[in-house]
C-alpha positions in Angstrom: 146.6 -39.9 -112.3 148.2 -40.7 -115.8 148.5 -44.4 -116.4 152.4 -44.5 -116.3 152.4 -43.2 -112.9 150.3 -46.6 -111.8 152.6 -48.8 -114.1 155.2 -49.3 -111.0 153.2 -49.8 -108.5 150.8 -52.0 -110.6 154.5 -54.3 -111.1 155.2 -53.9 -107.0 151.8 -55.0 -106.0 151.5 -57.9 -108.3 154.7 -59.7 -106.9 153.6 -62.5 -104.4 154.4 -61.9 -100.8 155.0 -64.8 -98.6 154.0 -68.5 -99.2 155.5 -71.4 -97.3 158.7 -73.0 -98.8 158.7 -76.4 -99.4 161.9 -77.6 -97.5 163.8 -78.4 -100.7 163.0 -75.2 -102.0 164.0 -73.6 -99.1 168.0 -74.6 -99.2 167.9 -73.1 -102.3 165.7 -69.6 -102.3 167.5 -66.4 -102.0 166.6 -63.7 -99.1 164.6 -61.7 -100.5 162.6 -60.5 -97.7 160.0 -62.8 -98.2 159.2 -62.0 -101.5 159.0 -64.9 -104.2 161.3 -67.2 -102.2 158.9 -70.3 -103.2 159.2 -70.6 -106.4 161.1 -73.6 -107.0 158.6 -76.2 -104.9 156.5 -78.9 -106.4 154.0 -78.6 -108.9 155.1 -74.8 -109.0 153.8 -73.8 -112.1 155.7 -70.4 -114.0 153.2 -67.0 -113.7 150.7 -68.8 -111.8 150.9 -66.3 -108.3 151.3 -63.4 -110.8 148.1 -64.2 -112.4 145.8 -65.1 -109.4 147.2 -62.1 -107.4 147.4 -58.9 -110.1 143.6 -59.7 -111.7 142.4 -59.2 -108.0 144.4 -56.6 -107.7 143.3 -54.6 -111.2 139.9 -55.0 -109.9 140.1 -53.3 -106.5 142.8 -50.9 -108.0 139.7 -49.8 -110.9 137.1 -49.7 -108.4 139.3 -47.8 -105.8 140.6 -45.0 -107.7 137.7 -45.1 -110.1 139.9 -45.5 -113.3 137.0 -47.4 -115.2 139.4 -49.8 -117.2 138.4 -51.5 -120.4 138.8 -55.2 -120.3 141.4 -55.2 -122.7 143.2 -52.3 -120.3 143.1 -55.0 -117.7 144.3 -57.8 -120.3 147.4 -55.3 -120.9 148.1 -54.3 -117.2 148.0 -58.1 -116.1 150.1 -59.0 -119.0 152.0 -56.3 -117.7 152.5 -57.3 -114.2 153.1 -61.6 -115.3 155.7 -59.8 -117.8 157.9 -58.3 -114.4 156.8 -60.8 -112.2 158.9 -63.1 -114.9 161.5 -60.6 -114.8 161.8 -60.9 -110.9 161.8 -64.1 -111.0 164.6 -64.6 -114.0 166.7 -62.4 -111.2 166.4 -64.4 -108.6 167.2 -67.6 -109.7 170.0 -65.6 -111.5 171.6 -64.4 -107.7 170.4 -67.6 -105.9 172.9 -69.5 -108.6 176.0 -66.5 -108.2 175.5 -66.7 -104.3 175.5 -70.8 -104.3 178.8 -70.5 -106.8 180.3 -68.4 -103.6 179.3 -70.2 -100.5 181.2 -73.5 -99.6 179.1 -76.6 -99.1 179.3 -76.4 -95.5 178.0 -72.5 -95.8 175.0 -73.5 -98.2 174.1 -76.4 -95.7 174.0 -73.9 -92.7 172.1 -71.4 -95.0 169.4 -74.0 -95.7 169.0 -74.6 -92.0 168.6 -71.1 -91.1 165.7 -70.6 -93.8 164.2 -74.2 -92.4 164.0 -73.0 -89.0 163.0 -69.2 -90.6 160.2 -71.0 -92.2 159.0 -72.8 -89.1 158.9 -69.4 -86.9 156.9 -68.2 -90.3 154.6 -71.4 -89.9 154.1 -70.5 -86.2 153.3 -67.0 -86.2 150.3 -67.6 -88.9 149.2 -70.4 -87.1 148.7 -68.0 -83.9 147.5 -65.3 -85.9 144.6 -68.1 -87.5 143.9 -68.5 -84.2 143.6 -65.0 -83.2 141.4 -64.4 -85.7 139.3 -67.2 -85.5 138.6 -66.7 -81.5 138.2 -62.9 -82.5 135.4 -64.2 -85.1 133.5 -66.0 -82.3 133.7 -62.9 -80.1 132.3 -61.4 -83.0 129.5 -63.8 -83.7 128.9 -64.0 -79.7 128.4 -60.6 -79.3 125.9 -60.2 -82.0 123.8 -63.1 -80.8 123.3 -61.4 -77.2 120.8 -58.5 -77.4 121.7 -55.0 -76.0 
């Protein structure tokens, strides 16, 4: 596959998925369908999820489809995806500032409630899914300690 064929998907996969929102972060972040929404929180520091996530990323992407990337191919490509991750974000804030300039005081009050309570259900659901997981990993470990 020619390299500008991965260049999209290289952008897509490097954008964070979902973090928990600090609360003051959350009356502010835009719906995005759970993309990027916590960028605004404490101590958030600028390119530091698109870094962590798109070197990971590069390296399972080169082993996967066998592309045998140069280091300074995967120097480009991550400068590449922290380049539109940037981007994204620059949009964001951009339509999270438009949107607040629309909504009433009232409306931006409610809207902050409704991604509180959204985080909360978001909290929930991972801590049942952490527990899923971890009785599944005892299962796991029981099973294997029994002999057959």
């Amino acid at each position: 596959m020619k390299m500008h064929h991965l260049l999209p998907l290289l952008t897509l996969a490097m954008v964070p998925v979902t973090h928990a929102e600090p609360a003051a972060a959350a009356a502010h972040a835009m719906p995005c369908h759970g993309l990027a929404a916590h960028h605004d929180g404490p101590g958030h520091k600028p390119g530091h999820h698109a870094g962590r996530h798109s070197g990971a990323f590069l390296e399972r992407l080169d082993q996967r489809a066998d592309l045998d990337l140069s280091d300074a191919q995967k120097q480009k490509l991550k400068a590449l995806g922290e380049e539109e991750h940037a981007r994204h974000e620059a949009i964001r804030k951009e339509s999270q500032a438009r949107m607040d300039k629309v909504l009433t005081a009232e409306q931006r009050s409610k809207l902050a409630a409704h991604r509180q309570a959204m985080q909360e259900k978001r909290a929930e659901r991972l801590e049942q899914r952490a527990e899923h997981l971890k009785d599944k990993a005892e299962r796991l470990r029981d099973d294997k300690s029994q002999p057959r």
